[in-house]
C-alpha positions in Angstrom: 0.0 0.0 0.0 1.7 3.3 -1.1 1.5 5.8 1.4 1.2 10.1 1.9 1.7 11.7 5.0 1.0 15.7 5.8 3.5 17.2 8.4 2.9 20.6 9.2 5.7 22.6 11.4 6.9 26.2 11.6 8.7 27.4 9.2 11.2 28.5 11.9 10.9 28.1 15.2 12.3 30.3 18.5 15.0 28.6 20.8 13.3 27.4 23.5 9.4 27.9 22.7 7.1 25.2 22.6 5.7 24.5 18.9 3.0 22.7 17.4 3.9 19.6 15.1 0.7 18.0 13.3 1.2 14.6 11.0 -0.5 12.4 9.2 -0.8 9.4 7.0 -2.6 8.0 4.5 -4.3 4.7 5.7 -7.2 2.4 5.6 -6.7 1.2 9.4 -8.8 -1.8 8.9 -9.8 -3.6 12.5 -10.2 -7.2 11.5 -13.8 -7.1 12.5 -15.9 -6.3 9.4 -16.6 -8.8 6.4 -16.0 -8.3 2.7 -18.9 -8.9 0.6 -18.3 -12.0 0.1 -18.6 -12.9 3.4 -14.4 -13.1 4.3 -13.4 -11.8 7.3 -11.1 -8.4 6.4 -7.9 -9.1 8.0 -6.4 -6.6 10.1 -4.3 -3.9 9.1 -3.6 -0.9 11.4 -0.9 1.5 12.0 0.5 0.6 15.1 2.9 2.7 16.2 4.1 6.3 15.1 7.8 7.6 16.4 8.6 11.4 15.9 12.7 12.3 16.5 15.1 15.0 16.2 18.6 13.8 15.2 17.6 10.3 16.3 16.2 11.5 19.5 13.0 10.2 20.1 10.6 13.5 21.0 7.4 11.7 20.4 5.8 8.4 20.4 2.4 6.7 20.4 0.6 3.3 19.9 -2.6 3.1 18.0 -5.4 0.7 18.1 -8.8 -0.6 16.4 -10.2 2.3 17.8 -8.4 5.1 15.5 -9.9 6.3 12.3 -8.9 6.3 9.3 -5.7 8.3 8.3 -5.0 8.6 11.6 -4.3 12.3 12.7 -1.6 13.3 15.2 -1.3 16.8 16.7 1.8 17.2 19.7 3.8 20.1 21.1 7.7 19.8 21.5 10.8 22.6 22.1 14.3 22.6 21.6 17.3 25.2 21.3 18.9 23.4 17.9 18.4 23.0 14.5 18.2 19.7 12.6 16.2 16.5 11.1 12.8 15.7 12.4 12.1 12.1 11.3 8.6 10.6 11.1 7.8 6.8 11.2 4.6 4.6 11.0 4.7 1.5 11.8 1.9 -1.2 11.4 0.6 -4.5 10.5 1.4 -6.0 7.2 4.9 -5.0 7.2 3.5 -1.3 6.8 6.1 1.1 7.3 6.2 4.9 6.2 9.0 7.1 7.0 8.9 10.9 6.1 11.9 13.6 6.8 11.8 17.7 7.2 14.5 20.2 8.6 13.7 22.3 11.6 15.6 25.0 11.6 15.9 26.8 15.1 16.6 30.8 15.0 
């Protein structure tokens, strides 16, 4: 399953000051509960687990479940006094992974 993610961050943000980061992906998240036409079970396929980090630093994490919608929507706060690469990874059943990258710069 190809994949699209949104990431929205500051275009620069002050040393120090908390800042919004908002993401999402692209995805089905199918429980495993509901039954094709047919009659077939669906089989699962969620996003599990989403991992947000600067420079390898893990800032943010989270586990999903059944429970989450669709193109499952993320919204945290975070500060730091440095520049560099935010990394984004979702992780999930299938061998779903999606990995997205963006520069923070820090002024």
């Amino acid at each position: 399953m190809a994949a699209r993610a949104v990431i929205h961050l500051p275009a620069r943000v002050t040393a120090g000051q908390p800042f919004e980061v908002r993401a999402t992906v692209a995805h089905a998240m199918e429980t495993g509960y509901r039954n094709d036409d047919g009659g077939n079970r669906l089989p699962r396929d969620l996003v599990r687990r989403f991992e947000c980090r600067l420079e390898g630093e893990l800032v943010f994490s989270a586990e999903l479940f059944a429970a989450v919608s669709a193109n499952p929507y993320l919204s945290f706060w975070m500060q730091t006094s440095k520049s560099g690469e935010l990394s984004f990874v979702w992780q999930g059943d299938q061998g779903f992974e999606h990995r997205e990258v963006r520069v923070l710069a820090v002024g």
